[in-house]
Backbone as a ProteinNet text record, in pm:
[ID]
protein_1_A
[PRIMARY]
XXXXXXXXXXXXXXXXXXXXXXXXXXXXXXXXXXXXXXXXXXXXXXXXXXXXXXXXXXXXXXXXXXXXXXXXXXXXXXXXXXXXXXXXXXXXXXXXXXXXXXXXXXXXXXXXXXXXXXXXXXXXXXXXXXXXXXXXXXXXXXXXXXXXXXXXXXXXXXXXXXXXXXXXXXXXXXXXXXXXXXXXXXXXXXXXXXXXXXXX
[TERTIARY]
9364.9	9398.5	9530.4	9534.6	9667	9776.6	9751.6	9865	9917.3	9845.3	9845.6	9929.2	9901.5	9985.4	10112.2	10124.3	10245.1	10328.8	10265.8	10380.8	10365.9	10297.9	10355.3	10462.3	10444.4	10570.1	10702.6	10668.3	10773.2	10859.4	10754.3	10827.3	10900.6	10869.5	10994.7	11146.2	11183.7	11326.7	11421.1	11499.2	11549.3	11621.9	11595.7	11683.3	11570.8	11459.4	11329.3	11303.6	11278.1	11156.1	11013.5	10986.9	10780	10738.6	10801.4	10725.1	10746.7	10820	10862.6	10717	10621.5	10499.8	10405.8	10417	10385.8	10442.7	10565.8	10599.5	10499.5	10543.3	10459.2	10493.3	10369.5	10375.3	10462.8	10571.4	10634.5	10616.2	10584.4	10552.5	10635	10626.6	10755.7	10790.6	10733.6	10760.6	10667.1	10751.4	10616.3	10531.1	10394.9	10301.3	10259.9	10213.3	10172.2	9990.9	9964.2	9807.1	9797.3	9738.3	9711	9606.1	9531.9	9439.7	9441.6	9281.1	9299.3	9168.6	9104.8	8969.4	8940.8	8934.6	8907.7	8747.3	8697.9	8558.8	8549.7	8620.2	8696.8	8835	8837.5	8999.3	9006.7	9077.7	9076	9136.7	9068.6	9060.3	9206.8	9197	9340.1	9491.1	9453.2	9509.4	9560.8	9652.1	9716.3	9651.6	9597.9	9635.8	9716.8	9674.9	9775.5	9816.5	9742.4	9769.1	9729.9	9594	9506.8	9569.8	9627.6	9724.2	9784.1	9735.4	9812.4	9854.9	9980.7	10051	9980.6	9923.5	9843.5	9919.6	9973.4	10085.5	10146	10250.4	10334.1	10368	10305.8	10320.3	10361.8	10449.3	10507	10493.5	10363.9	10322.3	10173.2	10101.3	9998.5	9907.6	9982.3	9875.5	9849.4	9912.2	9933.9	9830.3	9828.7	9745.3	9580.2	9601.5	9452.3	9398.3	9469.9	9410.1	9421.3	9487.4	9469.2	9344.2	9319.2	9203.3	9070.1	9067	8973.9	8934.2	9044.7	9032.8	9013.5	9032	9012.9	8914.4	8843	8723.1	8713.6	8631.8	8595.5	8579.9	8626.9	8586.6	8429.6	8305.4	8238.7	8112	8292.3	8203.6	8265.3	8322.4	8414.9	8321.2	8293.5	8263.8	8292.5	8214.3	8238.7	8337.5	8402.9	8543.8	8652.8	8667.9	8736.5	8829.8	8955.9	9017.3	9117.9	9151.5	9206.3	9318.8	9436.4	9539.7	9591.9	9634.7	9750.3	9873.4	9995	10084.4	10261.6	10297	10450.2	10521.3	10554.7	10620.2	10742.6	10774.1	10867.4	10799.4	10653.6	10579	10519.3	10470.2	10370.5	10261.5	10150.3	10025.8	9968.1	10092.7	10096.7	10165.1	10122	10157.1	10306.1	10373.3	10475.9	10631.9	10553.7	10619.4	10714.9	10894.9	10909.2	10911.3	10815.1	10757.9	10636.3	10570.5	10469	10447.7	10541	10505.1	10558.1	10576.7	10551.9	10458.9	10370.8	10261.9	10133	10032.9	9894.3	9780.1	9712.3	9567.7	9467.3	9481.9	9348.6	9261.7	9091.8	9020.4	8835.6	8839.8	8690.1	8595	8434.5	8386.8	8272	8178.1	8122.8	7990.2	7850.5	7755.7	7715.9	7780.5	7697.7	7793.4	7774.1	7934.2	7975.6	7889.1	7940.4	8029.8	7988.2	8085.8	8195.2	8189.2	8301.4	8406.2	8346	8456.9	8482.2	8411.4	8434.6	8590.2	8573.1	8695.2	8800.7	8810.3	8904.6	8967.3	8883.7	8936.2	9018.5	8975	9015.3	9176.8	9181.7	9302.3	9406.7	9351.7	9460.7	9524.7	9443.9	9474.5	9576.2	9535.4	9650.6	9760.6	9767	9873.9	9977.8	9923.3	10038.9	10047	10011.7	9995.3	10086.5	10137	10199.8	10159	10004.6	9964.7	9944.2	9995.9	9999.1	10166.6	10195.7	10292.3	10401.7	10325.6	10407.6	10391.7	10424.8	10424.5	10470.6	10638.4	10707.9	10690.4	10574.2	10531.1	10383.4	10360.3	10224.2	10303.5	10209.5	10251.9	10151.4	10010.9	9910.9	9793.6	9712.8	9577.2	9488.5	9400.7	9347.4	9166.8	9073.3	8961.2	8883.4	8862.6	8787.5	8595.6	8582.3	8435.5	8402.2	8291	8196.5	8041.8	7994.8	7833.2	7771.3	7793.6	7734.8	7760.7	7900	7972	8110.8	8133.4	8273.9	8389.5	8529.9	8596.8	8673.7	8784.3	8859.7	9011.1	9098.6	9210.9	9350.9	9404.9	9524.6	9653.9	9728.4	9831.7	9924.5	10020.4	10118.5	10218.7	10353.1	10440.7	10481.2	10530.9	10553.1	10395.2	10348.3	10218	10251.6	10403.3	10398.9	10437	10434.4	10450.1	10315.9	10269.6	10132.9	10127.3	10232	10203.1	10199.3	10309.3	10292.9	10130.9	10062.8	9966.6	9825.6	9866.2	9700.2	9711.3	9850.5	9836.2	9784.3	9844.5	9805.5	9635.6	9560.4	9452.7	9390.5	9399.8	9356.8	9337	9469.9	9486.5	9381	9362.4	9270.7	9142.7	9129.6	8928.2	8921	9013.2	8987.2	8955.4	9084.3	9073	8919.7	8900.8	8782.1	8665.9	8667.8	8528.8	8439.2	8510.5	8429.4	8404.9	8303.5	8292.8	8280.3	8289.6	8261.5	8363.3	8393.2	8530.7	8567.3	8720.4	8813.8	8866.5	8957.7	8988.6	9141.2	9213.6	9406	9387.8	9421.8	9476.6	9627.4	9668.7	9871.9	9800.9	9934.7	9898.1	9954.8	10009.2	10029.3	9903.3	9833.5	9707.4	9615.6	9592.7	9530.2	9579.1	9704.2	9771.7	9733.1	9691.1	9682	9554.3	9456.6	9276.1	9235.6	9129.7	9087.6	8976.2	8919.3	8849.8	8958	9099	9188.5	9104.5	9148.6	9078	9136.8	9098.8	9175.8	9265.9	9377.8	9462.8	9463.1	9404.8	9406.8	9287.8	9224.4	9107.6	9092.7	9051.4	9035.3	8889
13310.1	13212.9	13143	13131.7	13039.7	13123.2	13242.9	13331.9	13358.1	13338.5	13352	13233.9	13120.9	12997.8	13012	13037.4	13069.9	13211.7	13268.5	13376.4	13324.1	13240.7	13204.6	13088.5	12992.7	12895.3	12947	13093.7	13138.4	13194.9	13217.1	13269.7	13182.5	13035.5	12960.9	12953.4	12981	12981.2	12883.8	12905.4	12779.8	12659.8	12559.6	12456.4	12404.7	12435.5	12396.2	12331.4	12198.9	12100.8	12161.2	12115.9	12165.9	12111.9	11969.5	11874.9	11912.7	12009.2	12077.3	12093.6	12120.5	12165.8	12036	11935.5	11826.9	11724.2	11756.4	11726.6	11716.1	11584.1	11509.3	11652.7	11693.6	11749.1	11677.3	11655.6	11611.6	11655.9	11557.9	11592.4	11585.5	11598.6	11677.6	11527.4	11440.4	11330.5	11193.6	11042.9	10992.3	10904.6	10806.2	10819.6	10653.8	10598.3	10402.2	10419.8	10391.7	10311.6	10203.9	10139.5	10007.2	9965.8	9867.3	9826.7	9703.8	9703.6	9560	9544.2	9416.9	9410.4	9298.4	9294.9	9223.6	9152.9	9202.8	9084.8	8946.6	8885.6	8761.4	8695.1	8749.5	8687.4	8541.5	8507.5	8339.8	8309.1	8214.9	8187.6	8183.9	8223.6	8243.8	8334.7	8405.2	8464	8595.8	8652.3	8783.5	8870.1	8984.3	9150.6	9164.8	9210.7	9238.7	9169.5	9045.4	8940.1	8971.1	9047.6	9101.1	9204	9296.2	9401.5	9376.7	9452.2	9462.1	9608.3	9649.2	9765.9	9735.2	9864.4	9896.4	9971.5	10062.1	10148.4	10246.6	10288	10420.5	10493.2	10599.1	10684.6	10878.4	10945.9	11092.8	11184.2	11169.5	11317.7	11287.2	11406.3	11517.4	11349.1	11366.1	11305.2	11170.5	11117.1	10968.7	10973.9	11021.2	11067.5	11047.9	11179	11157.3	11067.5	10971.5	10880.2	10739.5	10726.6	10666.7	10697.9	10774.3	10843.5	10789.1	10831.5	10866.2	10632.7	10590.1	10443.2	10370.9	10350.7	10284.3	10377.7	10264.8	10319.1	10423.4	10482.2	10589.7	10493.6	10533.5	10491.5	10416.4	10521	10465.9	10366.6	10351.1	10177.3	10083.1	10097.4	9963.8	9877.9	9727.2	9610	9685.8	9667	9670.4	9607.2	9659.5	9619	9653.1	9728.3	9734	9845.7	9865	9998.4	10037	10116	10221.3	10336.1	10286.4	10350	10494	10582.6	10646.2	10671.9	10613.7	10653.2	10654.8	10762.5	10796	10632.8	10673.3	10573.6	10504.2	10350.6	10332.8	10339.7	10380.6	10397.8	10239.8	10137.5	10064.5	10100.4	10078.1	10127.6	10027.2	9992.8	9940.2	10016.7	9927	10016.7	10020.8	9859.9	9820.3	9890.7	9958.4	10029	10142.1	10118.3	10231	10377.8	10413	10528.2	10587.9	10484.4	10466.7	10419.2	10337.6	10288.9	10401.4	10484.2	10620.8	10720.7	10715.6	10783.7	10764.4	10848.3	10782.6	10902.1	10869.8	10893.2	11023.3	11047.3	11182.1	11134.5	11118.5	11045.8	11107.2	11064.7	11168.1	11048	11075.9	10975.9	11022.7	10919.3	10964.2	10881.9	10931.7	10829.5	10863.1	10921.6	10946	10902.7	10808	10790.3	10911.6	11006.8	11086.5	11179.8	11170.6	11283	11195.7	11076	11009	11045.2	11030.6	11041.6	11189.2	11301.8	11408.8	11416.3	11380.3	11408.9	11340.1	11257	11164.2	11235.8	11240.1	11348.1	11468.5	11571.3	11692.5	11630.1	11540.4	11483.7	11452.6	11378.9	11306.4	11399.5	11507.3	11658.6	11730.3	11714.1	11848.2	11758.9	11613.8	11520.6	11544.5	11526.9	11514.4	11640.3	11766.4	11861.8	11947.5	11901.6	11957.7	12087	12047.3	12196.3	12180.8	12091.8	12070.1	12143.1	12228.5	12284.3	12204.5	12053.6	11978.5	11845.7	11880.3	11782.9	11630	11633.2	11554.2	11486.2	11483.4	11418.8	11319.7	11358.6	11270.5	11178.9	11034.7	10876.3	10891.8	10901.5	10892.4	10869	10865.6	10842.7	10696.4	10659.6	10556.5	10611.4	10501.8	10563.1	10420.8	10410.8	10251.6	10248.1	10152.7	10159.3	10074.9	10087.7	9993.7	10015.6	9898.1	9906.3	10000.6	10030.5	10163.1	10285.6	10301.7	10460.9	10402.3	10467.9	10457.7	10595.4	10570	10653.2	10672.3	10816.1	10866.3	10855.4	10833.6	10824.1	10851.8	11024.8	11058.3	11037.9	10937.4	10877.7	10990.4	10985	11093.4	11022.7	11034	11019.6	11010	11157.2	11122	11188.3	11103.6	11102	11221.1	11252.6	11292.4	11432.1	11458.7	11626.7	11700.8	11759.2	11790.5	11925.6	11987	12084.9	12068.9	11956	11937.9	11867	11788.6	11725.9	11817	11904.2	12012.5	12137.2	12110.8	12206.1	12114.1	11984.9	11909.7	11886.3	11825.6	11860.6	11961.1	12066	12207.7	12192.5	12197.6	12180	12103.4	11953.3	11880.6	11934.5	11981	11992.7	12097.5	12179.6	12300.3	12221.2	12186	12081.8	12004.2	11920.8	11867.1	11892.6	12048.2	12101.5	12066.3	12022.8	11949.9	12039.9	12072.9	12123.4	12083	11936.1	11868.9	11864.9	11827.4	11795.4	11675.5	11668.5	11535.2	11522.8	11396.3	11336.5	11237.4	11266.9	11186	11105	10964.8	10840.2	10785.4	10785.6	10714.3	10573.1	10493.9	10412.1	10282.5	10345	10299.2	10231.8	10327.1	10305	10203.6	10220.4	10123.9	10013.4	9979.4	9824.5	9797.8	9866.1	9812.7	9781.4	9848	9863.3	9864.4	9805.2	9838.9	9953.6	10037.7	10143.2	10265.4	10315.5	10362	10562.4	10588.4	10720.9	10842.8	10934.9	11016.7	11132.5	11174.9	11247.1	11353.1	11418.6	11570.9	11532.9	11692.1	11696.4	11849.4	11875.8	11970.5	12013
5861.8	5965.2	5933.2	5835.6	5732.6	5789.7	5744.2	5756.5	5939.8	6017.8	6141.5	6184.9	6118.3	6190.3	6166.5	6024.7	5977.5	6038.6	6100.8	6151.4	6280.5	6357	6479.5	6458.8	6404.1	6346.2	6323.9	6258.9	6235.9	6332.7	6421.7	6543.5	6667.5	6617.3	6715	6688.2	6788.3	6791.1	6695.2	6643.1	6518.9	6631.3	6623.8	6705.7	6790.4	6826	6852.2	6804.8	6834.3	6799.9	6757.9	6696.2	6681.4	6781.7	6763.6	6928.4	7065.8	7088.9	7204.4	7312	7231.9	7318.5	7346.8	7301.7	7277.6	7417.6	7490.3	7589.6	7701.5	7729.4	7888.9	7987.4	8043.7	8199.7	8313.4	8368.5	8474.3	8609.4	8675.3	8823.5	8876.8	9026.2	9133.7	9180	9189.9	9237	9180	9183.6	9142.1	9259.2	9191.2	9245.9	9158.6	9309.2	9211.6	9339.7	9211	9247.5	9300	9393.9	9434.3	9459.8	9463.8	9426.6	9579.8	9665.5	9740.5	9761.9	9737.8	9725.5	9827.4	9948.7	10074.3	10096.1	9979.5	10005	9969.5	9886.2	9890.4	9974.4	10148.8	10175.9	10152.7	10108.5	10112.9	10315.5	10349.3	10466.1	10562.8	10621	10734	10660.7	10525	10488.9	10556.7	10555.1	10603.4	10562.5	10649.6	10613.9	10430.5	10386.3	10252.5	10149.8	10173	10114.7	9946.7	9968.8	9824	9761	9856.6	9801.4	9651.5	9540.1	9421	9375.1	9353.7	9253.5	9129.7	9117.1	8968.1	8885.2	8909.6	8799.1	8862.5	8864.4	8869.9	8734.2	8760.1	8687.7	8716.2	8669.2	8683.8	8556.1	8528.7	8409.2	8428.6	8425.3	8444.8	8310.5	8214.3	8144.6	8132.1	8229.2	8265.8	8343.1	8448.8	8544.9	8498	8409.7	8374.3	8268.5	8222.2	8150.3	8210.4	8342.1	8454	8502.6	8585.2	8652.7	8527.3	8428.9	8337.2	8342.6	8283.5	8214.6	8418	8489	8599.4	8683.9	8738.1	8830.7	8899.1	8928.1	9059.8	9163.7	9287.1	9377.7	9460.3	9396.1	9355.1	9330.1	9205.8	9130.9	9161	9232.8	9306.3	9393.5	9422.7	9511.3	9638.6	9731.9	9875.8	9963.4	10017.6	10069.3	10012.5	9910.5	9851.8	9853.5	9855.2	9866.2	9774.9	9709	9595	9694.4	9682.3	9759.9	9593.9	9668.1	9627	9711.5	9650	9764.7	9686.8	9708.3	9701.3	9619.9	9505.8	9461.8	9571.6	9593.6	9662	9823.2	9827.8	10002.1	9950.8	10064.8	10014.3	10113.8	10082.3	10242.9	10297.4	10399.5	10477.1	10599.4	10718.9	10859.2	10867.4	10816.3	10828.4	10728	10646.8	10559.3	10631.7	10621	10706.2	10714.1	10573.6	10559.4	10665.4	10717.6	10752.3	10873.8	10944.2	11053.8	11193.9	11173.5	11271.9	11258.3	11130.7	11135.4	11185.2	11084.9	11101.9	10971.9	11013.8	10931.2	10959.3	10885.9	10867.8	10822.9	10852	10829.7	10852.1	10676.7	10656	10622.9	10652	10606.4	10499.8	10436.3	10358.3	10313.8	10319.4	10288.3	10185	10097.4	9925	9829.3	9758	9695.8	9589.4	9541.7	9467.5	9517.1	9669.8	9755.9	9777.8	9781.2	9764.9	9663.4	9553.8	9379.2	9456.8	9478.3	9435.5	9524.6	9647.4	9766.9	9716.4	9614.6	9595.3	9489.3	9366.8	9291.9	9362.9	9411.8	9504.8	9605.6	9632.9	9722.8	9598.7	9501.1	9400.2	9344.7	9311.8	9211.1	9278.1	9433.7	9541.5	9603	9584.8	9635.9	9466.9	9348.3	9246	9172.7	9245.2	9246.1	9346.2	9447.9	9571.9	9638.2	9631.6	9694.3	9885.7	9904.4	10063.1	10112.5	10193.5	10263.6	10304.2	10364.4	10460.3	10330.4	10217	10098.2	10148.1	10167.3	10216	10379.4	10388.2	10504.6	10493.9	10384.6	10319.1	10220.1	10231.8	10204.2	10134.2	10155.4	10023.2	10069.3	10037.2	10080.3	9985.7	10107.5	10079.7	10060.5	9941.5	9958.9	9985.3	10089.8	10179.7	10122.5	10031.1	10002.7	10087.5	10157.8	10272.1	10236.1	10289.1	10242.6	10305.7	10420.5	10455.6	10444.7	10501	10488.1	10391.2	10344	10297.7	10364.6	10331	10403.3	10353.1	10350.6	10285.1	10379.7	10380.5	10477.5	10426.7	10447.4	10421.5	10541.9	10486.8	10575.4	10579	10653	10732.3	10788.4	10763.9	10780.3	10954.5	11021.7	11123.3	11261.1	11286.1	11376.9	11492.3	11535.7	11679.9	11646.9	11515.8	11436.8	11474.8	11598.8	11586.4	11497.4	11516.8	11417.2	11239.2	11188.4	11064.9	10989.6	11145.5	11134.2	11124.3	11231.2	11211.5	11086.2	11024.7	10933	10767.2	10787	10672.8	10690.5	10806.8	10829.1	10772.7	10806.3	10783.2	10652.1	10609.1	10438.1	10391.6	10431	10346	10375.1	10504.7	10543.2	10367.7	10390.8	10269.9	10130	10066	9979.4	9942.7	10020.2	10011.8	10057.8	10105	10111.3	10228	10357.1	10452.5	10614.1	10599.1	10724.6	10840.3	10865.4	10964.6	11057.5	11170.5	11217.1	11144.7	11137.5	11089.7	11200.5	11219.3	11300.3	11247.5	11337.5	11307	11398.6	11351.6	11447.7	11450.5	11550.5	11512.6	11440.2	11357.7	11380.3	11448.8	11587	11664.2	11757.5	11750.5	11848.7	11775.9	11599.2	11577.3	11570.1	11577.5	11586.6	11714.1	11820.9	11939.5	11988.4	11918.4	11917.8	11848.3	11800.2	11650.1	11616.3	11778.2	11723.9	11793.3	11767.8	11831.3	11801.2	11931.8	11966	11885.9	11876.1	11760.2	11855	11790.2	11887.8	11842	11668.6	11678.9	11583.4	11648.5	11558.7	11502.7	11355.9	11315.6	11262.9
[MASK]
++++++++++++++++++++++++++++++++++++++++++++++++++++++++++++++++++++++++++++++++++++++++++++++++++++++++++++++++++++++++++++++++++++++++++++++++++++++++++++++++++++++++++++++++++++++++++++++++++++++++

């Protein structure tokens, strides 16, 4: 075995680091967590007011010791929501990443199917296994006492084709056979149960 290490050692190139392999995984782009826990608003407070940036981070192993050390979705308090979104996006409507899009939107009454979809989205968002990459802002995972909900934001809303193909993409992704459903969020600034305009 001795002898085995030693003829692979031997076989790195001279001017090589040893630590060479030891190098952070780098992702294609980076990526901030946020955190907003709405079951305490303090009274006549704003929309967003709870909104906190939890970390940005761009390597594979940041990631997972992020993921690993902060909650699953879950175990989170009710009301509470766990954003991922494009470093430099905030998730908000008003964001001008964001305020021409809208939402792909899955729901969920088991919370384990919860973690699992969340996991499966986080992996293929800092992963870039979506086609229409650069048109996804990030996804939100909404815990509620009854159903909780999964919600991948989208850049521009009136792309129906970039929209039913990112769709498509996620039903796969997360394993859901049900229909999903896209809202602008134009329509929900204007209603608060706004009707869905593509469905996959």
């Amino acid at each position: 075995m001795a002898s085995e290490v030693a003829a692979a050692a031997s076989e790195v190139p001279a001017g090589v680091p040893a630590t060479a392999e030891k190098q952070p995984h780098k992702l294609e782009r980076k990526w901030t967590f946020w955190f907003d826990n709405q079951s305490k608003p303090k009274q006549g407070a704003a929309w967003g007011t709870s909104l906190r940036k939890v970390y940005t981070f761009d390597t594979v192993e940041e990631f997972w010791c992020l993921y690993d050390q902060i909650f699953r979705p879950s175990k989170f308090p009710a009301n509470a929501d766990f954003h991922l979104f494009r470093a430099g996006v905030e998730p908000k409507w008003e964001d001008p990443e964001c305020t021409n899009g809208g939402k792909w939107t899955v729901t969920s009454s088991k919370k384990a199917n919860l973690d699992t979809m969340w996991l499966e989205t986080l992996m293929a968002l800092i992963g870039e296994q979506f086609d229409e990459a650069d048109e996804i802002c990030g996804v939100v995972a909404s815990v509620r006492q009854r159903q909780d909900k999964l919600s991948l934001w989208t850049k521009t809303a009136a792309n129906e084709a970039a929209q039913m193909g990112i769709g498509r993409k996620w039903k796969e992704i997360i394993d859901v056979t049900d229909k999903i459903s896209y809202s602008f969020h134009d329509d929900s600034r204007r209603e608060r149960s706004a009707k869905s305009r593509y469905n996959v």
